[in-house]
C-alpha positions, 0 to 999 in steps of 0.5 A, spaced: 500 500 500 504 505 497 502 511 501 501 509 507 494 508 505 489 503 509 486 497 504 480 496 502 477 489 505 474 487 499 471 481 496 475 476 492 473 476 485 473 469 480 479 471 477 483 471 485 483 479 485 480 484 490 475 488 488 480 495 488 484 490 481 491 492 486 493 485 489 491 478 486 492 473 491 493 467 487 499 470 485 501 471 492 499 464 495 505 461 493 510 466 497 506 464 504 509 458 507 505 457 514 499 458 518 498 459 525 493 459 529 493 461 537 486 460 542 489 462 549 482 461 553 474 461 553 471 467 558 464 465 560 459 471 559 455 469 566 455 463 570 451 457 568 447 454 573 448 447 569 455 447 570 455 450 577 451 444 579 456 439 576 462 442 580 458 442 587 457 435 585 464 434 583 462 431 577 466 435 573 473 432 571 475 438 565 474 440 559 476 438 552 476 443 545 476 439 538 477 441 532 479 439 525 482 446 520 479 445 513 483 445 506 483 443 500 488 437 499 495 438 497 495 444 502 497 440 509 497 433 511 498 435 518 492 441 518 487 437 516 488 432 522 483 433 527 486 437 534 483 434 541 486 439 547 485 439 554 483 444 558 490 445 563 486 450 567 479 453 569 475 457 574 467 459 574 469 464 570 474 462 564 477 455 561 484 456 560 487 452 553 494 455 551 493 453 544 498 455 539 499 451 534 504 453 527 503 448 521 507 449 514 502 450 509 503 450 501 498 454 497 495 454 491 489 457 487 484 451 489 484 455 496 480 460 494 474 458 492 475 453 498 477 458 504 472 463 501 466 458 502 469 454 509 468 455 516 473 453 522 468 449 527 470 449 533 467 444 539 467 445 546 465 438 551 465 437 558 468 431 562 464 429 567 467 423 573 460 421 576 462 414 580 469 412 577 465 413 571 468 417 565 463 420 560 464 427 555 458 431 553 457 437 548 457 443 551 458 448 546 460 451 538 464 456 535 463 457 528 470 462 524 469 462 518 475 463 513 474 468 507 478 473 511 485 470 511 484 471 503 483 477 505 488 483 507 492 483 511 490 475 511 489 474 519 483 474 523 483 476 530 476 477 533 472 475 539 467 469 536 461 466 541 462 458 544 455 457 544 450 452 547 444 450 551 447 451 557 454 455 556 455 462 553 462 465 552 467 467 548 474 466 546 479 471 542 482 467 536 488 469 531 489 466 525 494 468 519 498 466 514 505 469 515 512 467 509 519 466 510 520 471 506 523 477 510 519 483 505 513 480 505 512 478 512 514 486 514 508 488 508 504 484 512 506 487 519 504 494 516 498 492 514 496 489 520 498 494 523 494 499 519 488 495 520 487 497 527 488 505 526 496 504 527 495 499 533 498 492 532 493 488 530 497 481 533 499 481 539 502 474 539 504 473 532 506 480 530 513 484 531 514 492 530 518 493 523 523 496 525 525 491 530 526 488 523 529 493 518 535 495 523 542 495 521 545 487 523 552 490 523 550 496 529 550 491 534 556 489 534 559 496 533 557 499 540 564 499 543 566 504 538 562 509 538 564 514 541 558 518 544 553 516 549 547 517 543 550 513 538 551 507 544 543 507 546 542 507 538 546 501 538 544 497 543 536 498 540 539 495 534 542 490 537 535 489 540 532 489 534 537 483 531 536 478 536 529 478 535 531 476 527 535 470 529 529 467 534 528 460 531 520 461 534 515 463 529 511 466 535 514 473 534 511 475 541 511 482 542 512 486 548 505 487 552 504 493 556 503 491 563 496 490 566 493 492 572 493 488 578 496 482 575 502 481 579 504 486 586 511 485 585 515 489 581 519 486 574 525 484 577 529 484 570 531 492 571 532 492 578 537 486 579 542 485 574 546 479 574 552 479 577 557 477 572 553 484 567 555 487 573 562 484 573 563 485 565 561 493 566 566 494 572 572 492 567 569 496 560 569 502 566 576 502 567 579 499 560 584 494 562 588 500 565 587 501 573 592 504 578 599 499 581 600 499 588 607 497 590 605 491 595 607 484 596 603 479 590 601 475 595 597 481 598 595 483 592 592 477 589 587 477 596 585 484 595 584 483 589 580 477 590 577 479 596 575 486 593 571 482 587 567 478 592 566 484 596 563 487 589 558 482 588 556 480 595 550 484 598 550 489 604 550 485 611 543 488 612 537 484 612 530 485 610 525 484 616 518 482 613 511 482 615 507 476 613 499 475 614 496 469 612 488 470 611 485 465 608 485 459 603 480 456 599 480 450 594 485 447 596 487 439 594 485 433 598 489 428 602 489 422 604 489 419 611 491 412 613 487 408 610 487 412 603 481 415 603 480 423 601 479 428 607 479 434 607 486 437 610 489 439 616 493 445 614 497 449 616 503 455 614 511 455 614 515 460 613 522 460 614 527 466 616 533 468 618 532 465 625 528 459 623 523 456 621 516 459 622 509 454 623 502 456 624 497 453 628 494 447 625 487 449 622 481 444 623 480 439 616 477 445 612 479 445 603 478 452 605 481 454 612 482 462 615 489 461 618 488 470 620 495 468 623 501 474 621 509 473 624 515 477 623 521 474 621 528 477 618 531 475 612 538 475 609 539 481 603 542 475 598 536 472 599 531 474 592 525 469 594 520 468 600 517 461 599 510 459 603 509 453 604 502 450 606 502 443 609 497 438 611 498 435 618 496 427 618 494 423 625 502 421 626 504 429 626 508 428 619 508 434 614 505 433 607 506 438 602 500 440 598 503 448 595 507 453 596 507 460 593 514 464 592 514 472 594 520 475 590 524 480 594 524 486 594 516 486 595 512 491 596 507 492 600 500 488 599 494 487 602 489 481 601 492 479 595 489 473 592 495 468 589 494 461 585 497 456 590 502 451 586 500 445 589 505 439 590 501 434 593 495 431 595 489 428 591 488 432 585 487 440 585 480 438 588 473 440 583 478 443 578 478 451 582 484 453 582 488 453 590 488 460 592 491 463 598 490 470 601 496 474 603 498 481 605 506 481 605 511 488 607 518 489 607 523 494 609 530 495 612 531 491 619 532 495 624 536 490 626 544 492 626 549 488 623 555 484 628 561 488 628 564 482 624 560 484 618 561 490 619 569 489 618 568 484 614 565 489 608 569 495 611 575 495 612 580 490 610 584 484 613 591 487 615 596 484 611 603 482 613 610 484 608 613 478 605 618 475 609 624 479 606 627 480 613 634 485 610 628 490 608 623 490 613 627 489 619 633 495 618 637 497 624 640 503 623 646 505 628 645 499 631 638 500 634 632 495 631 626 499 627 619 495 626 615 496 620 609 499 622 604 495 618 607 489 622 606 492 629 599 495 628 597 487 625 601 484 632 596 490 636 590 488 633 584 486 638 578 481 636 572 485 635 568 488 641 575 486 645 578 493 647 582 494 652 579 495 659 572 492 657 567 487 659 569 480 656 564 480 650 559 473 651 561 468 645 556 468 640 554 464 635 556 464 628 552 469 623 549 465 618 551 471 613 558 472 615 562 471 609 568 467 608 574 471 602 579 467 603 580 461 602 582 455 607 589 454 605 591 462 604 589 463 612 593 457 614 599 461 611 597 468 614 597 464 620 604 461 619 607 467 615 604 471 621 607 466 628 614 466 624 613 475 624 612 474 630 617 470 633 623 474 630 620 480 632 620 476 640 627 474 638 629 481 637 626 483 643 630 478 648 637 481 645 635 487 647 
């Protein structure tokens, strides 16, 4: 469409061209080389006391979608066979079916007339466990019909009604045909894209085209540029490349985030790894850092200590406060004789200080624990994982879930989570296990031991090789120390100062850190006792 200028959605004519005369599909159909077809979920437009009934008699087991593609033959062989899909989620409001599928197609004018005429029919069937018996029954229809994938910008993408005698819903389903060829996939794009008012028509299938006219060569330029604008440039572009070389035909867009679907933060940008981080700190300096006139030995556990130092956190902990409200859907267990009960839950968390546990809850699928606590955790720590337990008569724990709250978090109050079920007897009637929780972070006021505090402050006093001519001169007969030496032999153990309380013995902090290794201490100890002996030595001869 030279111009800009949106196409007409004309019908196709006899001879295979659309009404304007300005595009004949039959001589484009050899250039599209595949299909795909994307159907995420069925939303129910109001409750159905048909099925309503069934799931408070725990009779239904899930649901199943069939369909068959219809095409002419020579088109594919692995289209036309029929589709059987099984629900992997559902709830009293949506059934969840994540189907994206990709077939390679070869095209050819029999299409025309075929697709102008064809309807994709889609049949939606309930699963139904009465007894230990097993029965499936219609339960809907969903009628697409094909003429507008002959149709530019050849891609359907609407909401089409499932309807039967007691279900109504609706379902967003995406079908195009896309070509291996980069030109024409980004003509497609664009047109797609004016189709919707300049908005992209295709989430799921489509890629903005300049992510696919962006120069290859300036990905791999951006340590030479010399400014900062042409570096962001860069990296856009190297962007831009990778999306090119992905393998998936599935070319998914970034979508804008939506309201309420999580609480917590996109930790992509807020925490980056730590060897990127490592990799920046060397492309800083270049290659080229300030030489300090130390020993080797001292030089390379400085080193060493400096770059654990850089990737470790601060000593400071996070003190979290957690509440659990209630729960509801929760699976089944089984008691000794392996009948179904209902379970016996209760919560457990873990700090910096142990293992948290709740009361045990009466057998409930749907408990109310309002219990909360207050634990620390370590800054290392990037997870706060709940885990909900089943109780049996002898006192053992059985896992039936747990839900994992990134950190850092922010504050949430009564947010519902999806519980990841580990255990017990089948997720219940088919509801999701969902927890209610209200979580809150900060910085515990909890002050760091004066062993961390050292430890990522001020470094381990290191003593000079032993070259005795040097460190030791005696100038006119009299004996002159090194001054590091004698402050390493002055030096007193944490909070031991001179005419203070003996300290208590506490026991290790699980977040101290250890920088050196086993070898390199027993060596500073040795090199250490001998610098010390000489000193004595000298000493007596006074």
């Amino acid at each position: 469409t030279p111009g800009g200028a949106v196409m007409k959605r004309d019908r196709i004519g006899s001879n295979g061209s659309t009404g304007s005369g300005d595009l004949h599909i039959d001589r484009l159909l050899p250039d599209f080389s595949f299909l795909r077809i994307c159907l995420d979920h069925i939303t129910l437009a109001h409750d159905s006391p048909y099925l309503n009934g069934l799931q408070h008699k725990g009779a239904i087991f899930g649901y199943i979608l069939k369909y068959s593609f219809p095409c002419p033959d020579g088109v594919s062989s692995s289209l036309r066979a029929k589709v059987i899909l099984r629900a992997s989620s559902f709830s009293s409001n949506a059934i969840f079916f994540r189907h994206k599928r990709v077939n390679l197609v070869k095209l050819h004018a029999d299409v025309i007339p075929f697709w102008t005429t064809a309807t994709l029919t889609l049949d939606l069937e309930v699963q139904l466990s009465v007894q230990g018996k097993y029965s499936t029954r219609p339960l809907a229809r969903c009628s697409v019909p094909l003429e507008d994938l002959l149709l530019p910008p050849f891609a359907i993408s609407r909401d089409y009604d499932f309807l039967g005698a007691h279900f109504a819903g609706s379902a967003l389903v995406k079908i195009d045909l896309g070509s291996k060829q980069r030109t024409l996939m980004a003509r497609l794009e664009r047109w797609r894209g004016e189709t919707e008012g300049g908005r992209a028509a295709d989430a799921t299938f489509t890629v903005p085209p300049a992510r696919h006219t962006r120069s290859r060569s300036g990905s791999r330029c951006r340590s030479h540029s010399s400014d900062g604008g042409q570096e962001n440039n860069n990296h856009q572009q190297a962007e831009g490349t990778a999306s090119e070389e992905d393998d998936d035909v599935f070319y998914d867009a970034p979508q804008p985030a939506r309201r309420g679907v999580s609480p917590f933060r996109d930790r992509n940008a807020s925490l980056p790894s730590l060897n990127a981080r490592s990799r920046g700190r060397e492309g800083e300096t270049g290659g080229e850092g300030v030489v300090y006139a130390r020993p080797v030995d001292a030089t390379r556990r400085s080193s060493a200590s400096s770059a654990s130092r850089d990737r470790a956190s601060p000593p400071h902990a996070l003190r979290i406060r957690l509440a659990v409200h209630a729960a509801s859907g929760l699976p089944m267990a089984r008691d000794e004789r392996g009948l179904l009960v209902a379970p016996s839950v209760l919560i457990s968390v873990r700090g910096r200080d142990g293992e948290l546990r709740s009361p045990v809850q009466p057998p409930s699928r749907s408990p109310r624990f309002e219990w909360s606590c207050t634990f620390d955790v370590s800054s290392e720590r990037r997870n706060v994982v709940v885990k909900v337990l089943h109780q049996d008569q002898a006192g053992n724990d059985v896992p039936l879930g747990f839900v994992s709250l990134l950190l850092p978090t922010a504050t949430v109050y009564r947010a519902d989570y999806e519980l990841t079920e580990l255990g017990g007897a089948g997720g219940g009637l088919g509801d999701a296990s969902m927890i209610t929780l209200s979580v809150e972070s900060r910085a515990s006021p909890r002050p760091p031991s004066r062993l961390d505090e050292g430890l990522f402050s001020a470094p381990v006093p290191v003593a000079p090789a032993p070259q005795f001519g040097e460190v030791y001169y005696g100038g006119g007969g009299g004996a002159r120390t090194n001054s590091r030496l004698s402050a390493a032999s002055s030096m007193t153990l944490p909070g031991a100062a001179a005419g203070s309380a003996p300290s208590r013995r506490r026991s290790p902090s699980p977040d101290v850190l250890i920088l050196e290794t086993r070898e390199e201490i027993e060596s500073r100890l040795r090199r250490n006792m001998s610098e010390l002996d000489i000193l004595m030595s000298r000493l007596d001869r006074k």
